[in-house]
N, C-alpha and C positions, 0 to 999 in steps of 0.2 A: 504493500500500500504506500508505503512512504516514496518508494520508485517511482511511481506515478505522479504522486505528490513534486517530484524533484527534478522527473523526465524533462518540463518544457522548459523550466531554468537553464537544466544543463544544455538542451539543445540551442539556446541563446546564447550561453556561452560560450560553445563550442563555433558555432558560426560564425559572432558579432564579435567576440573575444570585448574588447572593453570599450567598443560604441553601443551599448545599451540602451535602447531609449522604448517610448510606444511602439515606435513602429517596428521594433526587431522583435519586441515581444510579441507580437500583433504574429508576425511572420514566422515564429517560432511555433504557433501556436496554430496556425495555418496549416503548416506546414505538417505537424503531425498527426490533426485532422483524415488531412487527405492520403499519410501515409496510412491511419488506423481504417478511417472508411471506405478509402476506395483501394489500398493496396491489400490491406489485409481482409480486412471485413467483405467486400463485394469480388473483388479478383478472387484471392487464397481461399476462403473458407465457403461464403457462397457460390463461389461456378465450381473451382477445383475440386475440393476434399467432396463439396456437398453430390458433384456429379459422378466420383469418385463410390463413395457411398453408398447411392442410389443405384450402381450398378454390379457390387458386391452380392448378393442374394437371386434368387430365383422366387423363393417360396421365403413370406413375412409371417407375422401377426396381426389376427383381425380384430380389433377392439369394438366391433361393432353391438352396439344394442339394438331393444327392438324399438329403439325412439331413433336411432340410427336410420333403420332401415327403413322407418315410415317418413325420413324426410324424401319428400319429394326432389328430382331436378328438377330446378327451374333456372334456367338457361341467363334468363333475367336479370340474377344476380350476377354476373359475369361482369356486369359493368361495375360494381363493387371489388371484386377480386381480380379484376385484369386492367381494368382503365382508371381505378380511383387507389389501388392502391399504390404502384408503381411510381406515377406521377406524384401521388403528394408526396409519399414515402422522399422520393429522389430530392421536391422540394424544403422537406423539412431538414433533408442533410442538408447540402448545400447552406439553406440560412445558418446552422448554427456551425457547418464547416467555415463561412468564408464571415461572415457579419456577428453574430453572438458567440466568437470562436474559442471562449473559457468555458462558457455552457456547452458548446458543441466539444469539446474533449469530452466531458462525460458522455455524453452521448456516443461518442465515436468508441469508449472503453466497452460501452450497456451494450455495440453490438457487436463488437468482440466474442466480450463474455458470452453473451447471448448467442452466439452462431458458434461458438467453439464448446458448449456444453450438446448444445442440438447435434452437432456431425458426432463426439463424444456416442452419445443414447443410440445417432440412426446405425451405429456401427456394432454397437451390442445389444442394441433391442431397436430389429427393423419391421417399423408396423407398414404395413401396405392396405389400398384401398382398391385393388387389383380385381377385388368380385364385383365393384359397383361398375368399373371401367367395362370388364368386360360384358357385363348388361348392356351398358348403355353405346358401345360400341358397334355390338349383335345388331341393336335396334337405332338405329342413328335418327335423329331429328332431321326431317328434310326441310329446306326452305326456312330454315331459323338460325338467321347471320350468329345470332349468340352462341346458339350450341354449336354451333362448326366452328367456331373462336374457342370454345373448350374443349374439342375433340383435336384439335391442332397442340394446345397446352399437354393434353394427354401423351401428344407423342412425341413432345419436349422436355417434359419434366420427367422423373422417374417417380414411382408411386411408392418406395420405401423409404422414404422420408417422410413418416406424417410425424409421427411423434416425439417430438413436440411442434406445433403447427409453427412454423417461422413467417407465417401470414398474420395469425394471430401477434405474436411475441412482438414484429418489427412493427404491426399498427400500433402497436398498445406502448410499447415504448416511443416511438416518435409521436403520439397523445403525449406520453407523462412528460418527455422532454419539453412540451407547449407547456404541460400542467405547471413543472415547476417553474420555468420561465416567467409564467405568468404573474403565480405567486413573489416572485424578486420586481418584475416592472409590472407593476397591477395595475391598467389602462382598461380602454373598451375595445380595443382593435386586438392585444395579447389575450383578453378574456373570450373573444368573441372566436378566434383563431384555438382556443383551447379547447372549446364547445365544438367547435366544428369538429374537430381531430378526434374529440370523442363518439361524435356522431360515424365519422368515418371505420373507425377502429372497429364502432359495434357492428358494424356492415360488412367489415371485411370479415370480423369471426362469424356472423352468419353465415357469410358468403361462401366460407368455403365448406360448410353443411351443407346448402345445397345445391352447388355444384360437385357433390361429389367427391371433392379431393383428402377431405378428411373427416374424423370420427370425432362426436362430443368431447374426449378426452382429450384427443389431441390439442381442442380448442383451451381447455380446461390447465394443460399442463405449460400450454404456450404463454396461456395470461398471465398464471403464475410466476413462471421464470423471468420474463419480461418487468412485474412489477416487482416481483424481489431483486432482480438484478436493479433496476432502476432507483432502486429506494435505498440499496446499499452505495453503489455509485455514487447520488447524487446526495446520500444523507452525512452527515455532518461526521459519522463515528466511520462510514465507506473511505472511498476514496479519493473522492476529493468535495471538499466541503461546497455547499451553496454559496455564491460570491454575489453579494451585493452589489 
């Protein structure tokens, strides 16, 4: 903890050596941002390890129940799970990578942690959703741009990777990132912006119930991680405190 604590200093000094000011620290902090979000977090652990992973197994674990199997597809929510998460998700890094870039260090650590506990689980306990696929496969929706937008997903993503949902985990942590931001600059445009991101987050862990991609639990073990990891990160005794 105190490493993290210590990382962005040191990486100022190690660059700047003793021109110190806003803007090295600005840059310092930029800097490892984009190395945590986009080098490790989206290159390394989400395409790599995670596609990696997903194609380790043949045969998974089905955690389905029978409230599982009474969700319906509905093709519909696909614009929650493929056009609403993606985009805000990328937008909310971005802000706190390049503009709120002390809050965006935690956040950039929360998906870290968060994608590096997930590939961890899909590597020793890989749940797949492989029986719903192949239903809805058999029986494809004709004439429904949405469902052909998820049957495309299907033959992109691998299906042992549900548990823990990293749909759920990354809406619910890019909400709490708005949540506690909000709480330090408490405005009507931060508060409004944190309300929506909750609105969003609850759509995406719907969404991916009924589209199909994963089980209750999944959703269940995603939100947890996501708000523990979040709450130790960003809380005062985690790893790096709330900054005024």
């Amino acid at each position: 903890m105190r490493l993290f604590r210590l990382l962005p200093g040191t990486i100022e000094k190690l660059l700047f050596r003793s021109r110190r000011s806003g803007t090295t620290e600005a840059a310092s902090f930029i800097s490892l941002n984009l190395i945590l979000i986009l080098g490790v977090f989206f290159i390394l652990l989400n395409n790599v390890v995670y596609d990696w992973t997903g194609t380790m197994y043949t045969h998974g674990f089905h955690l389905n129940t029978s409230l599982d199997d009474a969700i319906p597809f509905a093709p519909a929510w696909a614009v929650f799970y493929l056009y609403l998460f993606y985009p805000l998700s990328a937008v909310t890094m971005l802000y706190f990578c390049f503009i709120e870039y002390k809050a965006g260090y935690a956040l950039a650590w929360s998906l870290v942690l968060i994608n590096l506990i997930s590939d961890v689980v899909y590597i020793l306990f890989p749940v797949t959703t492989d029986i719903y696929r192949a239903t809805l496969l058999a029986n494809p929706m004709v004439g429904n741009p949405l469902a052909s937008a998820m049957y495309r997903h299907y033959a992109a993503d691998p299906s042992f990777n549900c548990f823990p949902s990293l749909h759920a985990a990354v809406s619910v942590i890019c909400f709490y990132a708005w949540y506690r931001y909000a709480r330090v600059r408490p405005n009507r445009i931060t508060g409004t912006i944190a309300v929506g991101m909750a609105i969003v987050a609850l759509g995406v862990v719907l969404s991916t119930l009924f589209v199909k991609q994963h089980y209750i639990a999944d959703e269940i073990a995603g939100i947890l991680l996501a708000w523990g990891i979040g709450a130790w990160v960003y809380g005062k005794k985690g790893v790096l405190a709330e900054r005024e």
